[in-house]
Phi, psi and omega in degrees: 000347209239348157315106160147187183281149208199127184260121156302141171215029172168140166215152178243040162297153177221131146246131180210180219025221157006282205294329183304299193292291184323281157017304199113338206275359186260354160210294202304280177271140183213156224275149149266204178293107153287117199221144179230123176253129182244156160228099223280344175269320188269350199040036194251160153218148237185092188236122207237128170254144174259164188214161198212151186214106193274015170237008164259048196320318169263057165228098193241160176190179189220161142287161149222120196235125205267163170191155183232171169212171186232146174284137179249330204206133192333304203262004210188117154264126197262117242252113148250133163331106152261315164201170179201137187223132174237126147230169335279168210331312201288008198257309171312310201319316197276326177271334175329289218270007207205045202267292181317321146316290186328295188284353134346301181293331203221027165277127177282332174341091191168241176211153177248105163264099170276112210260356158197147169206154172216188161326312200243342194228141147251219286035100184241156158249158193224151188287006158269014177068026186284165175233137171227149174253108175221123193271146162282150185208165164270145185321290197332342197253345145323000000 
């Protein structure tokens, strides 16, 4: 069930203070669509945040951040760090000094407890004590 592509529509991460103002989020850059392709054969997962820069209408980009797992338990997976990528370039350009927050924020790293899935709706908690809410979609909107 949990195979295929899958859009956040409620999270309870948040950035704020600091970190927001280094970011850039607070007048420059601002957050898009979060969507996780999990691939369920391969034990991959791939979770892409999209991103915008409101005073560049064309300068849009995304993270992509790669992690594999391992199953611990009927409900629970344990999440290791594989790669992480912003493109395009000029968008790192902007997170360079402040990357390693970044991937701070959106690091899978830990465990995942998946606490409800059907076709269309997920619900997991992560050891950093976050909620995620996620609907299935199609790849395509990646």
């Amino acid at each position: 069930k949990v195979d295929g592509c899958w859009r956040l529509i409620y999270s309870t991460i948040s950035i704020l203070g600091k970190r927001r103002t280094k970011l850039g989020l607070r007048d420059f850059i601002s957050l898009g669509d979060f969507f996780q392709i999990i691939d369920v054969k391969e034990e991959k997962a791939v979770s892409v945040i999209k991103f915008s820069a409101r005073a560049l209408k064309i300068f849009s980009g995304q993270l992509a951040i790669e992690a594999s797992y391992t199953i611990t338990t009927k409900t629970r997976v344990g999440i290791k760090l594989e790669s992480s990528t912003i493109t395009p370039d000029q968008l790192m350009n902007i997170f360079q000094k402040n990357y390693d927050m970044l991937l701070a924020i959106f690091n899978p790293e830990g465990w995942l407890e998946i606490t409800y899935v059907d076709e269309s709706l997920r619900i997991g908690r992560d050891d950093k004590a976050n909620i995620f809410v996620l609907e299935k979609t199609e790849s395509s909107q990646v």
